[in-house]
C-alpha positions, 0 to 999 in steps of 0.5 A: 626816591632811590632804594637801598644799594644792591648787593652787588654794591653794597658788597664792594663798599664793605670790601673796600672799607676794609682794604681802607682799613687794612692797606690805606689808612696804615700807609697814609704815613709812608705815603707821605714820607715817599712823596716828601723823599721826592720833593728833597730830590727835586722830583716831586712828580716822580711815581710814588712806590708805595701806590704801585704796590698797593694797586696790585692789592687793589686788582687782587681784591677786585677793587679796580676800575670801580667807576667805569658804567654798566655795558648798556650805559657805555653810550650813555644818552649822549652816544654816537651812531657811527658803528665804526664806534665799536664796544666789543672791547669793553668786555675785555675790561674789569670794570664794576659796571656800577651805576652813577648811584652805586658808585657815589658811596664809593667815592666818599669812601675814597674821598678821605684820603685824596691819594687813595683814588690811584690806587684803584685807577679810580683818579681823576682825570682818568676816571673821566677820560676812560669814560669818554673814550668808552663812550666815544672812542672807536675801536682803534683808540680803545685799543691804543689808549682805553685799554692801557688807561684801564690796566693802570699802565699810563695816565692822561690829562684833559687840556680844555681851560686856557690862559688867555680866556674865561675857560667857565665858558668852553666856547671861548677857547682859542687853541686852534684845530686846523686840517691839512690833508690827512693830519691834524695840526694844533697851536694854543696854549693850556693850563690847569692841565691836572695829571700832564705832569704825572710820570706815567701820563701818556695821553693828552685829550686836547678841545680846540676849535676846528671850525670858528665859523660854525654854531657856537657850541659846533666849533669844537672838536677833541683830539687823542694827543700823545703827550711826547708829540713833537710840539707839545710842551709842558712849561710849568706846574701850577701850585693851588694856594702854595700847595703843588698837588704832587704828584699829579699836579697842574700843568701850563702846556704849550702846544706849537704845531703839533700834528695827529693824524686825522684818525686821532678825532674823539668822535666827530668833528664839532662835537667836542663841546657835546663830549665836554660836557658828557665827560663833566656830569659822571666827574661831578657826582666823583667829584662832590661825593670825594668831597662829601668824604673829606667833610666827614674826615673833617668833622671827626678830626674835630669832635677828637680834636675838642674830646682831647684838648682843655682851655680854661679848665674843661674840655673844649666838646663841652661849650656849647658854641662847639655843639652848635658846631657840631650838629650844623656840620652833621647837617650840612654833610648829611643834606649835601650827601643826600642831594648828590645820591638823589642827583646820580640816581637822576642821572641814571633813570633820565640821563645826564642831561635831564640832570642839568640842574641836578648837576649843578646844584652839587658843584654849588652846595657841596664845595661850600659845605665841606668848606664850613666843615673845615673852616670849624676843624681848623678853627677847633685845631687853632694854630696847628690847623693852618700848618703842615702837621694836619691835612686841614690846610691843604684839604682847605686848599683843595675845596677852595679850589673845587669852587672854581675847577669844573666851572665856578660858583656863578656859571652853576647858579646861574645856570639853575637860575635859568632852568627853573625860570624857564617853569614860569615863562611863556612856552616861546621862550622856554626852549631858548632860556633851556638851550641856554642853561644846557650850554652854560653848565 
C-alpha cells in the first residue's frame, strides 16, 4: 500500500487548508454575489474579480500549479521520442511537482467549493491540457501556450465529444482534419466543450480525424486552435440540469474551415487517440478526488442540518433512520477515498496504463458515492435542499453529470469487466480482450 505523504506534501495541504480558511470559504459569499451581478448584466461569462485578487494571494503563498508532475514524470509513460519535444522550459514553470498521490488530498480540499480550483490554476480543463502540452508539446508550443496557461494569463478548452455521434467512444469522431500544403484545415462541429466560453480562453485543443483509413485508434490527431481563428465559432452554452456553470461553461462550437499551420500537431500526426487518453488518467483521479471533497462538505451540511432542526418533538440527528444515514455516508466517502489514493499511487509506480482498471473503477464508484451523499443532505434539508438557498442542487447537478463526462458508467463497467475476464481466458485471447479494454477507457 502507499505510505503516509511527504513532507513536502503534507506541508502544501497544511497551507493550503489554511489559505481555505482565511481567504476561500470568507469569499464564498461575494463569489456569488459577483457572478450573480454578471448574470443581471446579461454576461455571466464575464471574469469574475474576486478570482483574479485571490490567484495573486495563492502565487505569494506557493499555491500555484499545484498539479503539474515532478520534472522526471513530464513524459510520464506515454512520451515521445521526437527530441524536437524539448523540456528545458519546464523548469521555467512553478509548478509543485507532486506526484499523482500527493496531490489527490488536494484536490479534495479544493473540491469543496468548485470555484476554488481557479484560483490556484489548478481548474479543469486546464490542469489537463498543461499536462498534455508538457508531455507532448515541442518547444515552440510550450513557449506560445504552456507558459502563458501556467501564469494563469489565458485559459483553454478540450473539443474532443461531438454532436452528431456517441462521443464515449473517441474513435466516432467526425470533425475532419485534412492537410493542404503547409496547413491544417478543420470542419466539424463540438460541444460540451468546458472553459470555450470563459473570457480568458485562448486555446482550443481540437481531435479530429486526419486520417479515416488507418487503424482504428491511429486515425486521430490533436491540434493547438487559437480560439479567435477565422472559423471558429461558439454557438451556444449548454446549461447542466437548468444550471449554466458560469463562468466557465459549456460551449457548442462550430469549426468551418479553420486553418492552422501544420506546426499546430500536438505531437505526431495519428496519435490524438494516445494523447486523449494520456490526458484522461491524471483528470480522472482530480476529478474523483474533487468529488470525494464535495461528499464531505455534503455530509457535514447534513449532520448541522439534523443537530439544528426539530420534527415532532426532538431533534432530527436523534432517529435512528438518520444514524443509519450517517455512518453508510461515513463509509462510502472513506472507501471511495481510499480506492482513488490506491489507484494515484498505481499510477505512479506503474503508469497510467497499467492503472486502466484502477481508473475506471473511480470514474464508476465515486460519481455514485458522492451522489447518495447528497441525495440524504438534501433529503435532510427537505424543501430548501432542491432550491437555490444551499449548494445541495447544484452540487447534485454537478455529480449527476461526472456520471457521464470523461466517459459514462457503462463504457468504465464494461471496460473492467474485460480486463479482469481476460485473468480467466486462454493466453490467445487474452491480448485481444486487453487491447480492447485499453481502447474503451
Amino acid at each position: 500500500m502507499f505510505s503516509e505523504p511527504s513532507l513536502t506534501a503534507s506541508s502544501l495541504q497544511q497551507r493550503l487548508v489554511q489559505f481555505f480558511a482565511e481567504h476561500i470559504e470568507p469569499n464564498d459569499a461575494a463569489y456569488h454575489e459577483q457572478l450573480a451581478e454578471n448574470r443581471r448584466r446579461g454576461q455571466p461569462f464575464a471574469a469574475i474579480p474576486l478570482i483574479e485578487s485571490l490567484q495573486q494571494r495563492a502565487r505569494h503563498a506557493g499555491l500555484w500549479n499545484l498539479f503539474l508532475p515532478p520534472d522526471d514524470d513530464c513524459r510520464g509513460d506515454h512520451g515521445p521520442a521526437d527530441p524536437g519535444h524539448a523540456d528545458h522550459g519546464r523548469k521555467e514553470r512553478d509548478g509543485a511537482g507532486l506526484t499523482n498521490l500527493e496531490y489527490a488530498p488536494l484536490c479534495e480540499i479544493m473540491g469543496r467549493l468548485p470555484w476554488s480550483a481557479e484560483v490556484f490554476n489548478c481548474a479543469a480543463p486546464d490542469t489537463g491540457n498543461m499536462e498534455t502540452l508538457a508531455r507532448y508539446g515541442t518547444a515552440d508550443q510550450q513557449r506560445q501556450w504552456l507558459e502563458p496557461l501556467a501564469s494563469g494569463r489565458i485559459r483553454s478548452a478540450f473539443l474532443m465529444s461531438e454532436p452528431a455521434v456517441a462521443s464515449s467512444d473517441a474513435t466516432n469522431i467526425a470533425c475532419r482534419i485534412e492537410r493542404h500544403g503547409d496547413e491544417y484545415r478543420i470542419n466539424g462541429r463540438k460541444w460540451w466543450s468546458t472553459g470555450a466560453n470563459h473570457p480568458h480562453c485562448r486555446l482550443l485543443l481540437v481531435m479530429g480525424k486526419t486520417d479515416p483509413q488507418a487503424a482504428r485508434h491511429q486515425q486521430q490527431s490533436i491540434l493547438l486552435v487559437p480560439a479567435d481563428a477565422p472559423g471558429v465559432q461558439v454557438l451556444r452554452h449548454l446549461t447542466v440540469f437548468g444550471y449554466d456553470d458560469a463562468p466557465h461553461g459549456h460551449a457548442e462550437v462550430a469549426l468551418q474551415d479553420v486553418r492552422v499551420p501544420v506546426s499546430n500537431l500536438l505531437g505526431a500526426a495519428g496519435c490524438g487517440f494516445e494523447i486523449a487518453q494520456a490526458r484522461l488518467g491524471p483528470g480522472r483521479v482530480h476529478h474523483c478526488m474533487r468529488s470525494i471533497g464535495v461528499a464531505e462538505r455534503a455530509l457535514a451540511m447534513m449532520c448541522r442540518r439534523l443537530e439544528e432542526r426539530t420534527a415532532f418533538g426532538e431533534r432530527l440527528a436523534r432517529r435512528s433512520v438518520w444514524h443509519e444515514r450517517i455512518a453508510r455516508a461515513r463509509c462510502l466517502i472513506d472507501q471511495a477515498r481510499l480506492l482513488v489514493l490506491h489507484t494515484a499511487h498505481r499510477m505512479d509506480i506503474a503508469g497510467n496504463r497499467a492503472a486502466r482498471k484502477e481508473i475506471a473503477m473511480i470514474k464508476s464508484v465515486v460519481p455514485a458515492s458522492t451522489l447518495q451523499v447528497l441525495d440524504w443532505a438534501i433529503q435532510a434539508y427537505g424543501a430548501a435542499g432542491v432550491s437555490d438557498d444551499f449548494a445541495l442542487a447544484s452540487l447534485w447537478a454537478s455529480q449527476r453529470a461526472m456520471r457521464i463526462f470523461d466517459g459514462p458508467d457503462e463504457v468504465h463497467a464494461n471496460s473492467i469487466a474485460k480486463l479482469e475476464l481476460a485473468q480467466y481466458r486462454a493466453p490467445s485471447s487474452v491480448n485481444s480482450a486487453t487491447a480492447a479494454a485499453a481502447g474503451a477507457g
